[in-house]
N, C-alpha and C positions, 0 to 999 in steps of 0.2 A: 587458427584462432588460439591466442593463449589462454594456456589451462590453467584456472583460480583453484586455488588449495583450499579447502574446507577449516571455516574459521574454530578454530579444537577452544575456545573460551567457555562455551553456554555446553555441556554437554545434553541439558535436557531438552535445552532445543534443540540440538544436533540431532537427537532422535527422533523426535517428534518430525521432523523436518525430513528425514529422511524415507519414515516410516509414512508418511503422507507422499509422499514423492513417489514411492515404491505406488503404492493405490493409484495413484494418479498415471502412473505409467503404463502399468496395467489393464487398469480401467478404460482410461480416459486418454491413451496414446498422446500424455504429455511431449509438448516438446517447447525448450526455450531457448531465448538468442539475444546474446546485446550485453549479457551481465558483466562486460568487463565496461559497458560503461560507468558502473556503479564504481566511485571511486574505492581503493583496496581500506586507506583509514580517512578517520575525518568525520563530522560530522554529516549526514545527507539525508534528503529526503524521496522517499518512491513515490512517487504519484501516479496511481491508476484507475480504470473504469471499473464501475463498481455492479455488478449483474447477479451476483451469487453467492453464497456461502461460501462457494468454491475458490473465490477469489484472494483473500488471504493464503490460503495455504498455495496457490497457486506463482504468487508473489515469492513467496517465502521458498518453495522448491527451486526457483528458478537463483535463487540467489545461495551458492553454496560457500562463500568466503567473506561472508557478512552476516551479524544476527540483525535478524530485522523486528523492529519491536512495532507492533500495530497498536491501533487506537481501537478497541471498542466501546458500546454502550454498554454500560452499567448493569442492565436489566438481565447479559445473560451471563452476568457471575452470580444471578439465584437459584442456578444449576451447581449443587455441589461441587458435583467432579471439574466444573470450570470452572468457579468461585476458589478452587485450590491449585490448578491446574494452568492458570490467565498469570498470576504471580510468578510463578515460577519462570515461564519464558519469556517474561518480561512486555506485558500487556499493560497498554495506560489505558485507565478506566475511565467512559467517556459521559455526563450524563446528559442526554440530549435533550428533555424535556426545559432545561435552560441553558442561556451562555457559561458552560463550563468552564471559566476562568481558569480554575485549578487546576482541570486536567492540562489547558492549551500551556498553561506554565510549566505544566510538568512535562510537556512534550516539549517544548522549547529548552528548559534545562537538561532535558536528555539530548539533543541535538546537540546544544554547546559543549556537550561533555563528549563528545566523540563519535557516539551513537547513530545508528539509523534508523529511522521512522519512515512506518510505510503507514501511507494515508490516499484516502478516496475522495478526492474533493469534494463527489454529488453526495456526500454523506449517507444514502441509502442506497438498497438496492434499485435498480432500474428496474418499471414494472415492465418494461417490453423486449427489454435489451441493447434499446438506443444512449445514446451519450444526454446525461442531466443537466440541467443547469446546476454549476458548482456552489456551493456555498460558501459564505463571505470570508467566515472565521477562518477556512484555510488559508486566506489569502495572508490574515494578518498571523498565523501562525506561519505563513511560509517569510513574514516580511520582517522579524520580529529575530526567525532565528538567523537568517541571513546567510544559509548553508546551499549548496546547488543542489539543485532539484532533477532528478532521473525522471523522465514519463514512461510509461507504460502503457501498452494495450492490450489485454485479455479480450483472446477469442475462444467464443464456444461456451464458457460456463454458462451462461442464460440457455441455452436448449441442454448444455448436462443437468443442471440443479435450478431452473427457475425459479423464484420465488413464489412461494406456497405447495412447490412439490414435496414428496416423501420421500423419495428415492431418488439416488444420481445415479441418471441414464448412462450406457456409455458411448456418450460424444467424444471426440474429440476436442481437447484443449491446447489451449498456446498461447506465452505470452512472446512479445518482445520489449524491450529499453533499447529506449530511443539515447540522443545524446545528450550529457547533464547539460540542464541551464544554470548559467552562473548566476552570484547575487545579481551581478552589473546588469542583467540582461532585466532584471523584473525591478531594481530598488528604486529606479526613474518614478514607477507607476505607480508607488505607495505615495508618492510625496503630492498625486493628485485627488481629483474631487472620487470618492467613492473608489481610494485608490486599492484597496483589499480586495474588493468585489471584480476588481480590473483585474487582477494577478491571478486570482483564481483564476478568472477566462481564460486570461492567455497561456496557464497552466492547461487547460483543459482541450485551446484547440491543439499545443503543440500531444494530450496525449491523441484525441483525434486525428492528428497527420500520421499515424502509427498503425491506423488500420489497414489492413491487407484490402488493394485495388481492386 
């Protein structure tokens, strides 16, 4: 497999990135596969399942010659050290209590700028560990920027860090990336009825074909 060079731009994600990867190794007997699908420049988008707290950082270890800038809610930058901490490694802030307009432009103009964005279609966590019905707004943030889309599937974080545990167990985790989908493959399905809510899905079965048989 060819070996990706660690992108040397973000140093403080370098480390952050690193030093979670380390735990995760450790812990949680990471292990990932696929990331040379992720194209090396360009704008792109990661799209994966979304089960755990685990799941960002889980995203982000697995991708070492790429900064990947995640989407979150707003709510957990009234945590200090992450309300200083989200800035710096370059976090769009998400507010979900309405259609955040601003953030999805600011994730779109990060896109067209070169940028990678990693995004969860089902927008929350999964309360059981099953795959969600996606959300609309990805569709028209994925239709809007017009960049290839990488899928993903995260195994395990739901039995390491379920939602509303204290502590991460140590499970084993794992992700893989699947093959980019081009604009061409999804830009047909914007141009139909409820064509946003389409693109999510078909984002969403291609990350479902990624689960382990």
């Amino acid at each position: 497999m060819r070996m990706l060079k660690e992108d040397p731009s973000q140093p403080m994600y370098n480390v952050a990135r690193r030093s979670l990867k380390l735990g995760l190794l450790l812990w949680n007997r990471f292990t990932s596969r696929g990331s040379e699908n992720i194209p090396a420049t360009g704008g792109c988008i990661v799209c994966a399942n979304h089960a755990s707290f685990l799941d960002p950082p889980i995203v982000g270890a697995g991708v070492r010659h790429r900064h990947v800038r995640f989407m979150a809610r707003d709510t957990l930058s009234h945590n200090s050290f992450l309300g200083w901490w989200f800035p710096r490694i370059g976090i769009i802030s998400l507010d979900r209590s309405r259609g955040d307009i601003s953030a999805l432009r600011s994730a779109i103009q990060t896109l067209k700028s070169g940028a990678v964005v990693g995004l969860f279609p089902e927008g929350t966590r999964s309360p059981d560990g099953t795959l969600q019905e996606p959300k609309g707004g990805i569709g028209f943030l994925i239709a809007k920027a017009g960049v290839p889309v990488v899928p993903a599937y995260i195994s395990g974080s739901f039995r390491a860090y379920p939602k509303g545990a204290r502590f991460i167990r140590p499970h084993k985790v794992s992700i893989v990336f699947g093959a980019p989908i081009q604009p061409a493959e999804y830009a047909a399905l914007a141009k139909e009825d409820d064509g946003y809510t389409k693109i999510a899905r078909f984002i969403m079965r291609r990350i479902a074909a990624l689960q382990p048989q």
